[in-house]
C-alpha positions in Angstrom: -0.1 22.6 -22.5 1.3 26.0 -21.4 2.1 26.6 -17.4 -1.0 28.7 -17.3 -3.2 26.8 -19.1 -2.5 23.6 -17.2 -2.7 25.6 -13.5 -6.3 27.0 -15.1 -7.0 23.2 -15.4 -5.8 22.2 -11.9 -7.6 24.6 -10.3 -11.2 23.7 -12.2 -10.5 19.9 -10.7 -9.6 21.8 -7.3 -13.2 23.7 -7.8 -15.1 20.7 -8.6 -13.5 18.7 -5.6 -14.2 21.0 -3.0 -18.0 21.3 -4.5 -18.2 17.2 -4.3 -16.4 15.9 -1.4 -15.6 16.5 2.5 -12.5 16.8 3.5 -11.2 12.8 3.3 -8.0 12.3 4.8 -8.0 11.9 8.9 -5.4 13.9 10.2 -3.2 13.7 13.3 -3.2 17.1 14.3 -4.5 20.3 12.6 -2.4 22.9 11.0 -1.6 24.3 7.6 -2.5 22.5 4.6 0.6 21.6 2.9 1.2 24.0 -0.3 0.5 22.7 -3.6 3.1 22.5 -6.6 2.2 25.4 -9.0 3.1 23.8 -11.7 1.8 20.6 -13.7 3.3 16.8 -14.8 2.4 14.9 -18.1 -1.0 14.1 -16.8 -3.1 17.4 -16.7 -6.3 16.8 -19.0 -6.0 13.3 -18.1 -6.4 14.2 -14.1 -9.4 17.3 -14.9 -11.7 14.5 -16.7 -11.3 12.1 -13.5 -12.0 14.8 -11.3 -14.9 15.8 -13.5 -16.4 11.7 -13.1 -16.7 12.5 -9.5 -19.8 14.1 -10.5 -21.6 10.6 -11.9 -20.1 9.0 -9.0 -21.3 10.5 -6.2 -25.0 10.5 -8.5 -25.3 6.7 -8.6 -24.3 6.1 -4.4 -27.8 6.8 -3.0 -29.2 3.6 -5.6 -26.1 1.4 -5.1 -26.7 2.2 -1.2 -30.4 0.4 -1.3 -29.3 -3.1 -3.9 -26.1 -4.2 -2.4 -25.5 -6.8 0.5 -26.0 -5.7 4.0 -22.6 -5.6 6.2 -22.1 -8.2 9.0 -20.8 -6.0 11.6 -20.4 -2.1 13.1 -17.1 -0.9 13.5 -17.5 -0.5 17.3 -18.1 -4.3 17.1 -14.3 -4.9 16.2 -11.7 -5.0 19.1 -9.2 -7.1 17.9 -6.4 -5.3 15.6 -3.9 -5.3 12.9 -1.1 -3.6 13.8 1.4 -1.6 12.3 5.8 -1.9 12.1 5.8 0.6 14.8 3.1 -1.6 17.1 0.3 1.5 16.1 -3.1 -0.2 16.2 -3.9 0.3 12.1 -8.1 2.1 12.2 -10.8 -0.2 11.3 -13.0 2.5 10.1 -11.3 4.0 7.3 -9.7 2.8 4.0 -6.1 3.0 2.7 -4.2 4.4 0.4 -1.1 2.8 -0.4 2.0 4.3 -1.5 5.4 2.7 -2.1 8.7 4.1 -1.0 11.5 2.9 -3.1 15.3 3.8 -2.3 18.3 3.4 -4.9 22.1 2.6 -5.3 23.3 2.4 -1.8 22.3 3.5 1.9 22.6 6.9 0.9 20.7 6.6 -2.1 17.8 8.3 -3.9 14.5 8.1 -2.3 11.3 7.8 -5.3 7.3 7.2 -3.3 5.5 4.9 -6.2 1.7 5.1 -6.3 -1.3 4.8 -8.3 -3.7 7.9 -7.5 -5.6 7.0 -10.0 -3.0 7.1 -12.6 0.8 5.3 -11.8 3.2 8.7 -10.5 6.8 9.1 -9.2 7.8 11.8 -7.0 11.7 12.0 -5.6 11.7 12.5 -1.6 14.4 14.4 0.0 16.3 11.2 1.7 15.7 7.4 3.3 15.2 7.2 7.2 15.5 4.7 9.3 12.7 1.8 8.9 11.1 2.1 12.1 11.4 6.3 12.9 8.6 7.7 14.2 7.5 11.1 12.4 8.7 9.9 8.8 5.4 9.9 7.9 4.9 13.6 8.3 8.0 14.4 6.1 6.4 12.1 3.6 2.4 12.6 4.0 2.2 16.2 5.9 -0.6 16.0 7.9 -2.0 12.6 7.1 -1.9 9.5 9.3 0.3 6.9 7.4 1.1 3.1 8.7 4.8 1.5 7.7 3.3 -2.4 6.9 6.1 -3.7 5.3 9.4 -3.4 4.5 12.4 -5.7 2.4 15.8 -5.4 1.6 18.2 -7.7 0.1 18.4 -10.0 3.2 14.7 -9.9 4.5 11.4 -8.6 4.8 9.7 -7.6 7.7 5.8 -7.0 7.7 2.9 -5.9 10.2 0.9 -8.5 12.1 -2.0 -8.5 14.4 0.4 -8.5 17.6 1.1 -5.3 18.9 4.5 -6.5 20.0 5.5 -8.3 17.5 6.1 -8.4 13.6 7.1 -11.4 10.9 10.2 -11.1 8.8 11.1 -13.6 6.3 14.4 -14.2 4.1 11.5 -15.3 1.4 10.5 -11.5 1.5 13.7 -10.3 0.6 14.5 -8.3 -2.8 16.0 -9.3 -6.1 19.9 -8.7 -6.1 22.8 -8.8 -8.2 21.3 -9.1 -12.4 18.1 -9.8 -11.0 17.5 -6.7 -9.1 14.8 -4.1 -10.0 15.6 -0.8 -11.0 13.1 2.2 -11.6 13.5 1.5 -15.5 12.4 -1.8 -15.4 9.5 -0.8 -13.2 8.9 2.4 -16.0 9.2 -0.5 -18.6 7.2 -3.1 -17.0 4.4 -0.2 -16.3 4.2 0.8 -19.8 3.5 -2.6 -21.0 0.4 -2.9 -18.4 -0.7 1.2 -18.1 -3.7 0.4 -19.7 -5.0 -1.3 -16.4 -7.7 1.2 -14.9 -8.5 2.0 -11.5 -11.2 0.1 -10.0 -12.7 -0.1 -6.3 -12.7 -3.6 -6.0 -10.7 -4.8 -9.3 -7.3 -2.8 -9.5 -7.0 -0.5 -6.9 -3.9 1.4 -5.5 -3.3 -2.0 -3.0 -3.2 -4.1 -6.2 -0.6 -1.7 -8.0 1.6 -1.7 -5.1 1.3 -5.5 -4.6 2.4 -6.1 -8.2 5.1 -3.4 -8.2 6.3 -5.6 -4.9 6.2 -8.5 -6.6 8.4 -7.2 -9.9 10.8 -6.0 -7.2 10.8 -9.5 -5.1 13.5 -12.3 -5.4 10.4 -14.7 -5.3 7.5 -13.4 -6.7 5.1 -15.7 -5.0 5.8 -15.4 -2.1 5.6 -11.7 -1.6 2.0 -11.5 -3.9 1.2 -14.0 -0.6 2.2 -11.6 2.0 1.2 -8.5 0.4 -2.1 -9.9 -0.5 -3.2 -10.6 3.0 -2.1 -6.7 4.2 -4.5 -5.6 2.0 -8.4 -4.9 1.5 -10.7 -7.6 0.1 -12.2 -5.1 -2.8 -14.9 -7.0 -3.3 -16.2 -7.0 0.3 -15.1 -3.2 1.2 -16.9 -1.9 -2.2 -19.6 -3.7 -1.1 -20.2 -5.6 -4.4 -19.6 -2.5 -6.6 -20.6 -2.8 -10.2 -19.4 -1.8 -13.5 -22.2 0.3 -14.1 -20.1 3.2 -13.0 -16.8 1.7 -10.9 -14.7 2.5 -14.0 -15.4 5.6 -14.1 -15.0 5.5 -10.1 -11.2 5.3 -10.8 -11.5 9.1 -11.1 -10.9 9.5 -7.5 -8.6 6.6 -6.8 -10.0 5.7 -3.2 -10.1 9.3 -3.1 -6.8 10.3 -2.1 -3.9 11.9 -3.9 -6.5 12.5 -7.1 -5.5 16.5 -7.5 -2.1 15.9 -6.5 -1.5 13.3 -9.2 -2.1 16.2 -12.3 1.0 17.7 -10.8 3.0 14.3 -10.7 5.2 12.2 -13.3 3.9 9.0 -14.9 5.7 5.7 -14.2 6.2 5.0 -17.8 7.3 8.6 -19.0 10.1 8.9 -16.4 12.3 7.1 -19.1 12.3 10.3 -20.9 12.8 12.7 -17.9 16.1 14.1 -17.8 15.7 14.9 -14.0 15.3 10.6 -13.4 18.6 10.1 -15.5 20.7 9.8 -12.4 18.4 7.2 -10.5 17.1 5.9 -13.6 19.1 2.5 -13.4 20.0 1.7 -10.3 19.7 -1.1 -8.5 16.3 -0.7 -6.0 18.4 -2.0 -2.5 14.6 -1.3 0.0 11.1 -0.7 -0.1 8.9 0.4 2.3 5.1 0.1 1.8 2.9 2.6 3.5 -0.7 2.6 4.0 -2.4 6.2 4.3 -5.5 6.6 6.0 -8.4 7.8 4.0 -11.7 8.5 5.9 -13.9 9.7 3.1 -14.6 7.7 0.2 -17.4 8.8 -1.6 -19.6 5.9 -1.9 -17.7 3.4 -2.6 -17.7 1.9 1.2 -19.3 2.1 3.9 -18.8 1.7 7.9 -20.1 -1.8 7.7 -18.3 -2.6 4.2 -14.9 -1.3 6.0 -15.5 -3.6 9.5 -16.4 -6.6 7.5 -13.4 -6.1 5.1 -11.0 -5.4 8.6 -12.1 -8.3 10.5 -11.2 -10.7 7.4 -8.3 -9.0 6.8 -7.0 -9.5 10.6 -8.2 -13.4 10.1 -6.4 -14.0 6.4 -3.3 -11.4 8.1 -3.0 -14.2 11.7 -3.8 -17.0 9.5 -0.6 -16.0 7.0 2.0 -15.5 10.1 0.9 -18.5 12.0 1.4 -20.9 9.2 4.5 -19.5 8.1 6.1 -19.4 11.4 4.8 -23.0 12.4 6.6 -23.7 9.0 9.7 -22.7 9.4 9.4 -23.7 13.4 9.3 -27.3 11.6 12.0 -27.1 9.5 14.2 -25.9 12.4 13.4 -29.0 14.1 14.6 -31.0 11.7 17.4 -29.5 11.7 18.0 -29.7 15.3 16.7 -33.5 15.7 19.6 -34.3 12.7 22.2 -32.7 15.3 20.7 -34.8 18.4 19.4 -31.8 20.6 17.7 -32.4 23.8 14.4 -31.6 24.1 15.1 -28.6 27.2 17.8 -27.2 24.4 15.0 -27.2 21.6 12.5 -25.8 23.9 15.1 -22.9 24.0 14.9 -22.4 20.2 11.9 -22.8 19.1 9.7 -21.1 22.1 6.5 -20.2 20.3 5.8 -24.2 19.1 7.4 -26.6 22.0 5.1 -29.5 21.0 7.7 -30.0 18.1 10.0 -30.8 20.3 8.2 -33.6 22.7 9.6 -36.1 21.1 13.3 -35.0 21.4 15.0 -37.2 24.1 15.4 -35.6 27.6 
């Protein structure tokens, strides 16, 4: 598809967005709108017929609206919170997008975000910062609101909890190293194998693309599908019981965000044969860093009750999680310190947030 061709395309999906939707995407301060690449990736045609589903969407909402489930709750009913890495209380009325940040090779390494908008894209970033920086997310999303809610190294992963102080790391989180470590061919590989799974609200949505890219990335597999699972929505109970009557077709606008900036992006599985990923193509992945963007439009396929009732299980499952996994390995540490003989004042020192485990310990 020639240059011009493929902008005439881009800008028909621009025209039919802007003729469909409100703006979507809540914004921390007004300015600008970033500029848009004037060119176009492997996925043009591909990106205009999503686009052009928004249509049939948005025409089966009102009818879906009166047959589903009623919501439990308002959102000005929820005041407890989920909170982000940087302690940022994460919005209960929105839904979000989520996006992987991968770095390569070494500290100074390549910098790749990974994300399923609707279709799986790669785009290189300029260069890694620091985990917990604040403004990263405006080099990475101008103008958007973005959450950091996890992210792993080779020694340990750190995610967000619902203390605002506080966040749970786990060696168990950690990536795979050595022979075992993911690179972005194995992940091009791996997604060429599975491309065929389509966007869906509830069934395989960006969240589920990112937990399962986690996972190929983790040095066990379970146990970061656990963690990642409970960060995320519950699609069945944020779609509100969405059917296939027209969901699949839904994947058009990929919980709405990033859907005209994906024709200009390249697929997952096509970076194998893109000369400007040769460099980065095998390198070990050494961190991640999974961020969740915040959408506020999206188009019928929630609503304000939908997104409460999906938040407040999502703080429960999220508490749930990091209580029973501390508690856990609050057990196995006193084991370990009853096989040394420590007093009970000594392991009252160590393990602060459960000193019933240590009221048997001798004085």
């Amino acid at each position: 598809m020639s240059v011009m061709k493929c902008f005439v395309v881009a800008s028909l999906a621009v025209l039919v967005q802007s003729a469909t939707m409100q703006p979507q995407i809540e914004t921390e301060q007004r300015g600008s709108a970033a500029q848009k690449p004037t060119g176009c990736a492997s996925n043009c045609s591909d990106g205009l017929e999503d686009q052009l589903a928004l249509l049939q969407v948005t025409s089966h909402v009102k009818n879906r609206e009166a047959a589903k489930p009623q919501p439990i709750l308002r959102v000005d009913q929820v005041d407890e919170f989920i909170y982000d890495l940087w302690g940022t209380a994460v919005k209960v009325d929105a839904v979000y997008h989520a996006a992987i940040q991968i770095q390569v090779g070494d500290s100074k390494g390549a910098s790749f975000l990974v994300e399923m908008s609707p279709v799986a894209t790669v785009r290189a970033l300029p260069h890694w910062d620091p985990p917990y920086q604040r403004g990263v997310q405006q080099q990475l999303f101008p103008g958007k609101v973005a959450h950091p809610m996890f992210v792993a190294n080779k020694a340990v992963g750190t995610m967000a909890t619902c203390e605002e102080d506080g966040f749970y790391d786990s060696n168990a989180l950690r990536l795979a190293s050595g022979d075992s470590a993911g690179t972005l061919a194995t992940l091009a590989d791996w997604w060429s194998r599975n491309s065929g799974k389509k966007w869906h609200p509830g069934n395989y949505n960006c969240q589920s693309f990112a937990k399962e890219v986690l996972g190929r990335l983790a040095d066990q597999e379970g146990d970061m599908d656990e963690a990642i699972r409970v960060l995320g929505h519950n699609g069945d109970v944020i779609a509100g019981g969405i059917t296939n009557t027209w969901a699949n077709t839904a994947g058009a606008i990929a919980n709405a965000f990033g859907s005209v900036e994906s024709l200009f992006q390249d697929r997952l599985e096509d970076i194998g044969n893109d000369d400007k990923f040769k460099a980065a193509l095998n390198l070990p992945i050494v961190q991640v860093r999974l961020w969740y963007v915040t959408t506020t439009q999206t188009f019928g396929t929630t609503s304000e009750g939908t997104r409460a009732d999906d938040y407040v299980e999502r703080r429960k499952n999220l508490c749930s999680y990091v209580q029973k996994h501390r508690l856990a390995a609050a057990q196995q540490q006193a084991q370990d310190l009853s096989k040394k003989g420590t007093s009970k004042r000594r392991c009252e020192m160590f393990i602060k947030a459960f000193p019933e485990l240590c009221a048997a310990f001798p004085e």
